[in-house]
DODREN-747339 format. One record per residue (C-alpha): residue in three letters; residue number from 1; y, x, z. Coordinates in nm, 2 decimals. Each point is the difference from the previous one (the first is absolute). Example, Ala and Ser with C-alpha at 12.3 -4.5 7.8 and 13.67 -1.06 7.14 Angstrom:
<atoms>
+---------+-----+--------+--------+--------+
! residuo ! num !  north !   east !     up !
+---------+-----+--------+--------+--------+
!     ALA !   1 !  -0.45 !   1.23 !   0.78 !
!     SER !   2 !   0.34 !   0.14 !  -0.07 !
+---------+-----+--------+--------+--------+
</atoms>
This chain:
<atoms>
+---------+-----+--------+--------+--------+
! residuo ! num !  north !   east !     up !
+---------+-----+--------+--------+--------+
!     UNK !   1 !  13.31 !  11.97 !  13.34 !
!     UNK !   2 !   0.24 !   0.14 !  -0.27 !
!     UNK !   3 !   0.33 !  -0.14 !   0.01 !
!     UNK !   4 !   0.02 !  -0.26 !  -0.35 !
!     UNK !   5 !   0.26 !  -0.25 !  -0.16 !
!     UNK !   6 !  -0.04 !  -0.19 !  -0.29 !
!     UNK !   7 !   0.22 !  -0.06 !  -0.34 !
!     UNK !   8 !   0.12 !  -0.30 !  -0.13 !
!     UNK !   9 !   0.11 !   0.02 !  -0.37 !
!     UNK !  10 !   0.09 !  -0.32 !  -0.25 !
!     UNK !  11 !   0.03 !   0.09 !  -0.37 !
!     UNK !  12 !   0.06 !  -0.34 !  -0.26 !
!     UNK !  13 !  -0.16 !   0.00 !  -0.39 !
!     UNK !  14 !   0.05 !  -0.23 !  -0.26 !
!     UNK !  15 !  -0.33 !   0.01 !  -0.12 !
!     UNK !  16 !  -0.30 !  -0.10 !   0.22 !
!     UNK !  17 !  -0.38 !   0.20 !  -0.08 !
!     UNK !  18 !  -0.32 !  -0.15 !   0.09 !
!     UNK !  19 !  -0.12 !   0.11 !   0.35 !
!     UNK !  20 !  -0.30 !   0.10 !  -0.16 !
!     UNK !  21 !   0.17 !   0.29 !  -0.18 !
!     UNK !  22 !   0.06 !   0.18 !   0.33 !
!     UNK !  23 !  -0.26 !   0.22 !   0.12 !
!     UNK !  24 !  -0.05 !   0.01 !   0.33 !
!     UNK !  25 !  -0.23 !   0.27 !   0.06 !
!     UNK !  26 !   0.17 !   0.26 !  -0.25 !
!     UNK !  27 !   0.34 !  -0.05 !   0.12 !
!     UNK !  28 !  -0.18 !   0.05 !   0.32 !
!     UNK !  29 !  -0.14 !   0.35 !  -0.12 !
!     UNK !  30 !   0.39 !   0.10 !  -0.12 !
!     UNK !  31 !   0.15 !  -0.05 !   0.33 !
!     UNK !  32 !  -0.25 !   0.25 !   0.13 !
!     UNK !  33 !   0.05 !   0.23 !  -0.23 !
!     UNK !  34 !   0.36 !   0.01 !  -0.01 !
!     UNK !  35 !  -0.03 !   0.04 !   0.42 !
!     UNK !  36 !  -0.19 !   0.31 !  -0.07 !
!     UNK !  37 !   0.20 !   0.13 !  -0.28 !
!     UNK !  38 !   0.26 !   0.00 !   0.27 !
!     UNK !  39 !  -0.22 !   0.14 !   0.25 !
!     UNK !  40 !  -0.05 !   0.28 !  -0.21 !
!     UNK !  41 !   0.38 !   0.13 !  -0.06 !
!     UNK !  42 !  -0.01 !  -0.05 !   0.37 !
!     UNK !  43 !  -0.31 !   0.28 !   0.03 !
!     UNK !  44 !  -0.16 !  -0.32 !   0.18 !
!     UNK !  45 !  -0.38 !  -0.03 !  -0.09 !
!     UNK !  46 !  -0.08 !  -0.32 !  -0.18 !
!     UNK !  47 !  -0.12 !  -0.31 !   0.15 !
!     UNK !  48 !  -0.36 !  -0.12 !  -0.07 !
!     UNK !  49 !  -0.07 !  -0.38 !  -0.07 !
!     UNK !  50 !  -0.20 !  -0.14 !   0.25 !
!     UNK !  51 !  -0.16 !  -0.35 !  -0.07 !
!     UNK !  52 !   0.05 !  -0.18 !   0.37 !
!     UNK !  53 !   0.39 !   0.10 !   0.01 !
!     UNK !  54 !   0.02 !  -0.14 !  -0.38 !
!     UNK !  55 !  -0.14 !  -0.34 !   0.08 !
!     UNK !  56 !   0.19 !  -0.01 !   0.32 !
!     UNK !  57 !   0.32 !   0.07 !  -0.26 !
!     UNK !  58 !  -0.13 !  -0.27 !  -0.21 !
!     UNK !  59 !  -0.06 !  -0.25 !   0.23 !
!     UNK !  60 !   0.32 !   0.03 !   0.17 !
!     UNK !  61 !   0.19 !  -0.03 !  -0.34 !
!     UNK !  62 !  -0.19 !  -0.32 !  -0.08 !
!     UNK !  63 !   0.06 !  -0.12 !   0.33 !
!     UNK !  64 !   0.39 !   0.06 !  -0.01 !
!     UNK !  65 !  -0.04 !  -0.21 !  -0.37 !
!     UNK !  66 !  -0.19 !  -0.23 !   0.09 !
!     UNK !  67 !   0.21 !  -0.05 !   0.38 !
!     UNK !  68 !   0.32 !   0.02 !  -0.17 !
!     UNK !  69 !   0.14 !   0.28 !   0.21 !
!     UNK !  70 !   0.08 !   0.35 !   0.02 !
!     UNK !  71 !  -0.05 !   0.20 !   0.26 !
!     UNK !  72 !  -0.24 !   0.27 !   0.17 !
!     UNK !  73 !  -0.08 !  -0.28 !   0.27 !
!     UNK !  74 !  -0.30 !  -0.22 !  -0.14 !
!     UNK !  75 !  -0.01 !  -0.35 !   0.11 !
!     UNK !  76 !  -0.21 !   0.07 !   0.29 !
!     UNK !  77 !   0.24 !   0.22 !   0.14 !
!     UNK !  78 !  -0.19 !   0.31 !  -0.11 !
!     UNK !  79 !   0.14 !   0.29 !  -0.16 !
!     UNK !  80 !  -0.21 !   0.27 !  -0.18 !
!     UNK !  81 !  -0.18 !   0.19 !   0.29 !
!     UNK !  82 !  -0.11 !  -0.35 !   0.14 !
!     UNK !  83 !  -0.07 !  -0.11 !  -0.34 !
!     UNK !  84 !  -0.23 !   0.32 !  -0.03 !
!     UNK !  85 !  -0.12 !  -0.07 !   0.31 !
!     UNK !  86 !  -0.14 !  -0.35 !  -0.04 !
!     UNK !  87 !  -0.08 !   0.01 !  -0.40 !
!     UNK !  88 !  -0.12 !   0.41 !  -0.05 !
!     UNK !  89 !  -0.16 !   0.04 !   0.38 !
!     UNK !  90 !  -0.23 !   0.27 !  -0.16 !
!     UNK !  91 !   0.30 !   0.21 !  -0.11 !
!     UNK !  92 !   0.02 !   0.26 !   0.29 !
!     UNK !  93 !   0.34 !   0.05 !  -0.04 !
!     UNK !  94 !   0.30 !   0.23 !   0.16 !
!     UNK !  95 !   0.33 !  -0.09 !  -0.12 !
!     UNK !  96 !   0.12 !  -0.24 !  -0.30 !
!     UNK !  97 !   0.30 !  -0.12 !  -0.16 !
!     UNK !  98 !   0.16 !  -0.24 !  -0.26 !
!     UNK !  99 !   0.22 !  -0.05 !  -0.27 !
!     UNK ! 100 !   0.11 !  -0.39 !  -0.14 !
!     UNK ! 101 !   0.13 !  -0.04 !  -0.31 !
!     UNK ! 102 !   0.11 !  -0.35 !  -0.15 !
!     UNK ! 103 !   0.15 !  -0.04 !  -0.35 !
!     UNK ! 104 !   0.09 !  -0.31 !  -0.19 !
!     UNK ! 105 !  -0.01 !   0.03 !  -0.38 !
!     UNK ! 106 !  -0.02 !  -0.29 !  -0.31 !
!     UNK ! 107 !  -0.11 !   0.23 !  -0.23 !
!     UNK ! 108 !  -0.26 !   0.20 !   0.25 !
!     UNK ! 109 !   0.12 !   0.31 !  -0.12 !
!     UNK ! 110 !  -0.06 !   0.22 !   0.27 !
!     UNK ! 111 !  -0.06 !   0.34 !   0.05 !
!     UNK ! 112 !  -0.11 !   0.18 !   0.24 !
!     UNK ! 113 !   0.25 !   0.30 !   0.03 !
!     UNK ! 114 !   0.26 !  -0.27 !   0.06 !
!     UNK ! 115 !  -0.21 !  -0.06 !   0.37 !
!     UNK ! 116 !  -0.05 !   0.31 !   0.09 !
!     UNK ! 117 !   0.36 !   0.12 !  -0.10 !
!     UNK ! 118 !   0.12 !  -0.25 !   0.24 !
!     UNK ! 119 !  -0.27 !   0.07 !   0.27 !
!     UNK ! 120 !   0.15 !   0.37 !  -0.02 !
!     UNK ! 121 !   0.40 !  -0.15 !   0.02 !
!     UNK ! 122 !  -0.12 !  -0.12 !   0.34 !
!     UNK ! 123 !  -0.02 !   0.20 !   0.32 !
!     UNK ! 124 !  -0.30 !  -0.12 !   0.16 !
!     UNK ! 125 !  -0.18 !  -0.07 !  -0.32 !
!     UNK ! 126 !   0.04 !   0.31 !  -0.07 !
!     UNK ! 127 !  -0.13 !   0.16 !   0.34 !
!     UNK ! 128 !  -0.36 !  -0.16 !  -0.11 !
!     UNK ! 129 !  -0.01 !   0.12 !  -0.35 !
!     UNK ! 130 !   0.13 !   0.36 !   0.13 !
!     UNK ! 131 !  -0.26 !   0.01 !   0.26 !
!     UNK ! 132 !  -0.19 !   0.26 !   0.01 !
!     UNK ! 133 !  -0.31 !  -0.13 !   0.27 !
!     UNK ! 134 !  -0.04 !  -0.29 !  -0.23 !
!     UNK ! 135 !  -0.34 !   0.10 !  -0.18 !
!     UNK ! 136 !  -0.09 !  -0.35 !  -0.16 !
!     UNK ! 137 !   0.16 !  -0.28 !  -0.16 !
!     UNK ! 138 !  -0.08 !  -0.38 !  -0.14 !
!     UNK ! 139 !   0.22 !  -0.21 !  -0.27 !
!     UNK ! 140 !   0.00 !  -0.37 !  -0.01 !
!     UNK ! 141 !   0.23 !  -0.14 !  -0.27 !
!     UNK ! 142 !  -0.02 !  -0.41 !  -0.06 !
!     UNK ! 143 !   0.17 !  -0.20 !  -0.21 !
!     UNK ! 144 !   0.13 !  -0.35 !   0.07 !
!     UNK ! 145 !   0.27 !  -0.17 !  -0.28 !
!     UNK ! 146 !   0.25 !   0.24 !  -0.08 !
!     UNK ! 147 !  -0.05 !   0.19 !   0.33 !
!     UNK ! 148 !  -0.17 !   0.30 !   0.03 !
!     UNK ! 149 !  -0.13 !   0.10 !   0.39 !
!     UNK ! 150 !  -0.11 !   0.34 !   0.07 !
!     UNK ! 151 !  -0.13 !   0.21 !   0.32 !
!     UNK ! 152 !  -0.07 !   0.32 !   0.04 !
!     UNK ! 153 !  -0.23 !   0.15 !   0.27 !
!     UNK ! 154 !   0.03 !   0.36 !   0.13 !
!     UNK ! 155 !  -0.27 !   0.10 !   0.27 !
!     UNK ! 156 !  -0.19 !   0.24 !   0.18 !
!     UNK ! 157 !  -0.40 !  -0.10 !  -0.05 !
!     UNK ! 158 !  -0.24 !   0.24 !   0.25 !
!     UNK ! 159 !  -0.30 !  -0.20 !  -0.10 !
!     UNK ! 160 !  -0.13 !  -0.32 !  -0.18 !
!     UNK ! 161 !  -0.30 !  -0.18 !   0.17 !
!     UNK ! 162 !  -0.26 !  -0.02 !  -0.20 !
!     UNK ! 163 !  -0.30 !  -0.16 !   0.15 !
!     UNK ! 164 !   0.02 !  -0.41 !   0.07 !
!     UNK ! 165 !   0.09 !  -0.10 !   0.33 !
!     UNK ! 166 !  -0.15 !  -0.27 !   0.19 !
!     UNK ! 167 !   0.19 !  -0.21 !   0.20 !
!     UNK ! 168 !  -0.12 !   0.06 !   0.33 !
!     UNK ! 169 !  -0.13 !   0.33 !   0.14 !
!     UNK ! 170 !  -0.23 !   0.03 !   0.27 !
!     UNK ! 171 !  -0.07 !   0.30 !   0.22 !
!     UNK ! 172 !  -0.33 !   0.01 !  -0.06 !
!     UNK ! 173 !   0.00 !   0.11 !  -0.30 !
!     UNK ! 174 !   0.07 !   0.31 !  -0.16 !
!     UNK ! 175 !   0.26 !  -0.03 !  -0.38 !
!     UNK ! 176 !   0.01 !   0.24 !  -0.28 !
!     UNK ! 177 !   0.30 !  -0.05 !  -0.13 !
!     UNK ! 178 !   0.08 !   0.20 !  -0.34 !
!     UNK ! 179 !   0.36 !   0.09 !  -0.13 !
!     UNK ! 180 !   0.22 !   0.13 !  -0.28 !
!     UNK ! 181 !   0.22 !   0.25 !   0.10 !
!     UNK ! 182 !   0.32 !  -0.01 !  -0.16 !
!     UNK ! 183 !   0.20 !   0.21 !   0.17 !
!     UNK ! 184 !   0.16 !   0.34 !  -0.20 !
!     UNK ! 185 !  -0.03 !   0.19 !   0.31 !
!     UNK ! 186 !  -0.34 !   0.22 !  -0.04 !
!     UNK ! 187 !  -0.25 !  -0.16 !   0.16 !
!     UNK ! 188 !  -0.04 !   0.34 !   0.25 !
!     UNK ! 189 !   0.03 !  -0.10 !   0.31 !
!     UNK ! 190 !   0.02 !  -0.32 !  -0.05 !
!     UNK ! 191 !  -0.11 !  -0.18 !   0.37 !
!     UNK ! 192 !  -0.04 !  -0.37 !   0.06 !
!     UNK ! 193 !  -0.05 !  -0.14 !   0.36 !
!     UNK ! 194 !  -0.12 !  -0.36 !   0.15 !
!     UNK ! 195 !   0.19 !  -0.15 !   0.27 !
!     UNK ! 196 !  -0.15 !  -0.19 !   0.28 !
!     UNK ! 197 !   0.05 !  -0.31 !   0.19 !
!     UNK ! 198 !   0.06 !   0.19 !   0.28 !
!     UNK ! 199 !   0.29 !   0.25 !   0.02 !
!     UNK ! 200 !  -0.12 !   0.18 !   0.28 !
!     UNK ! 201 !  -0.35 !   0.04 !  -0.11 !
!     UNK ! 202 !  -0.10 !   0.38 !  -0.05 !
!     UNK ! 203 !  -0.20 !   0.10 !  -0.27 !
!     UNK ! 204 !  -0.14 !   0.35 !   0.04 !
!     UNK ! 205 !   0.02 !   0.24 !  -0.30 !
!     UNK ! 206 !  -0.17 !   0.30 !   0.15 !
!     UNK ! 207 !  -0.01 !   0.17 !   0.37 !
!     UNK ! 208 !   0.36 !   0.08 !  -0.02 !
!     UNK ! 209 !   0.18 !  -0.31 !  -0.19 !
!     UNK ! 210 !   0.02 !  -0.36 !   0.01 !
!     UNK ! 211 !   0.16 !  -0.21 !  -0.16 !
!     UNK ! 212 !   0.16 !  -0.35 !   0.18 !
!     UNK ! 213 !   0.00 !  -0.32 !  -0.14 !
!     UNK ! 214 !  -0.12 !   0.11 !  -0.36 !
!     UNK ! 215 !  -0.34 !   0.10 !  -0.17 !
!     UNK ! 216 !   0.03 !   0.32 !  -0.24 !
!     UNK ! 217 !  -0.16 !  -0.08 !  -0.37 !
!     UNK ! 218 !  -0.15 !   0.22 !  -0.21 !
!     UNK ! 219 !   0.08 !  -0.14 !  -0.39 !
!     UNK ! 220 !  -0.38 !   0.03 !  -0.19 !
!     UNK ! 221 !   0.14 !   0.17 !  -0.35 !
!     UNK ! 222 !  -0.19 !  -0.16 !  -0.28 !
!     UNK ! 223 !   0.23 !   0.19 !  -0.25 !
!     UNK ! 224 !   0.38 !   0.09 !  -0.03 !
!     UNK ! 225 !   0.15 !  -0.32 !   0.01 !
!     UNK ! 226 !  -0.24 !  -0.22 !   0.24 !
!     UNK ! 227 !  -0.18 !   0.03 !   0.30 !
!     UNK ! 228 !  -0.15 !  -0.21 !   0.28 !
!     UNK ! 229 !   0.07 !  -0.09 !   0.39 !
!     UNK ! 230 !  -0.23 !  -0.06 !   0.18 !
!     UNK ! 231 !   0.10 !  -0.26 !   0.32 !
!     UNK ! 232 !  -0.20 !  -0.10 !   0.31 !
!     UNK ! 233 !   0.20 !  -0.23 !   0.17 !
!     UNK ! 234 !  -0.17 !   0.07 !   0.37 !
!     UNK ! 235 !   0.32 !   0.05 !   0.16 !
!     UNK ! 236 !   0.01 !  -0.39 !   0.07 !
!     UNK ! 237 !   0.11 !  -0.34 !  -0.10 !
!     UNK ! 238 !   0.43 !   0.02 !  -0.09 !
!     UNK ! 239 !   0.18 !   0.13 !  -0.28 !
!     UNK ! 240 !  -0.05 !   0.32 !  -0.16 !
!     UNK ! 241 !   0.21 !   0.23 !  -0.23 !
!     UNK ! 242 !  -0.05 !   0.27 !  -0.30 !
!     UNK ! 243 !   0.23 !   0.30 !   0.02 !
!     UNK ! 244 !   0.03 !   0.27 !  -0.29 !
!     UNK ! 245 !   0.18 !   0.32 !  -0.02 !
!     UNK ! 246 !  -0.06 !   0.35 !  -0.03 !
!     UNK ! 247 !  -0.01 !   0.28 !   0.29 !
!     UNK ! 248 !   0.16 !  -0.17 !   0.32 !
!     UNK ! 249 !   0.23 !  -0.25 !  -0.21 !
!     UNK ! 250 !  -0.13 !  -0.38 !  -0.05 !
!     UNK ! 251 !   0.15 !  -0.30 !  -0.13 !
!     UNK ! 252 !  -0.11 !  -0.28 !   0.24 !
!     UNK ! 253 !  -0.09 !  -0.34 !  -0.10 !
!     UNK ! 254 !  -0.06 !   0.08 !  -0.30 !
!     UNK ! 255 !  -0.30 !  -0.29 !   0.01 !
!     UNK ! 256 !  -0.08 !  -0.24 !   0.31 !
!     UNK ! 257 !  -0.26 !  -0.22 !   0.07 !
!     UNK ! 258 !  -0.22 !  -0.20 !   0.31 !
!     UNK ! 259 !  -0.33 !   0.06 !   0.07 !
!     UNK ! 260 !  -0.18 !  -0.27 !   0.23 !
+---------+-----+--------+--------+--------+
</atoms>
């Protein structure tokens, strides 16, 4: 996980708006755009929005409001990969990172530039903005009083499950499981593999190969941007794992679950 801090930054005003003046989602909208203008003097492609990593952002905003605090720690202890984890489980993600921003204004004046100028006075801030792996990004903003919360998401999305899950999986049945890809990387060569239960178990590709402890996938292309898995679980009752990558390189973990 990218290295984050967060900024703390109290402004007074003499004469108090209406919350209802502020708009959450454009102001939103400006802090992404000013990230990418910067991106772009940087020769650093733009970030794309993505929806899950925007109402992560959001939630975790309201949550520092509404918890009175500040910090990239919720109050369950979980910072933003867990958070991802337990709220976004269909988000088959490799890397993310976060930015905190809180400012305290009567007048709710604020702009946008202001945040990111300071994101970019700060070292590790600016490491995530700067980053070049990030590919996608969400902004949460929320207002509570006079004080403004924002959090920015920077991540690395291979894949979005599509399909709904059940909540148990059984090995005698056979899942087709459709997904979005998101990744910018072409799609050549993409690979996706199924771990087993069993680490040791071998799974013969042909008379030559084998693979140990993992099931090669063959992703069903219904057009550019989705495609299918298709996943027997006959390798026994435990826990099993989706892997994606291209060539010989895979992200593990990406997705676990328990069939029984």
């Amino acid at each position: 996980m990218k290295r984050c801090l967060a900024l703390l930054i109290l402004f007074s005003a003499l004469f108090p708006l209406l919350a209802e003046d502020f708009d959450s989602e454009l102001f939103a909208l400006q802090i992404m755009d000013q990230v990418n203008q910067i991106r772009t003097e940087y020769d650093l492609a733009p970030l794309l929005p993505q929806s899950d990593l925007k109402d992560l952002a959001t939630m975790h905003s309201r949550n520092m409001a509404e918890g009175d605090f500040f910090s990239h720690e919720d109050r369950e202890g979980l910072e933003a990969d867990a958070r991802l984890q337990k709220y976004k489980p269909q988000l088959l993600n490799a890397g993310i990172g976060e930015n905190l921003y809180l400012l305290e204004r009567g007048d709710h004046k604020f702009e946008a530039a202001h945040i990111v100028k300071g994101w970019m006075a700060s070292d590790a801030h600016r490491v995530n903005i700067l980053e070049s792996d990030f590919t996608h990004t969400g902004v949460g903003v929320f207002l509570s009083g006079d004080k403004l919360y924002t959090t920015q998401l920077f991540a690395i999305p291979l894949a979005r499950i599509i399909t709904p899950l059940p909540a148990e999986f059984s090995t005698k049945q056979i899942y087709d499981i459709e997904f979005e890809y998101l990744s910018l990387q072409s799609k050549d060569n993409f690979n996706c593999l199924l771990s087993t239960p069993d680490s040791s178990t071998q799974v013969k590709v042909d008379v030559f190969t084998y693979y140990e402890g993992l099931i090669p996938l063959v992703p069903d292309w219904r057009d550019e941007t989705h495609f299918l898995l298709h996943l027997a679980l006959d390798q026994g009752k435990g826990d099993y794992g989706l892997e994606l990558g291209w060539g010989e390189e895979y992200f593990t973990d990406m997705y676990r679950f328990r069939a029984d």
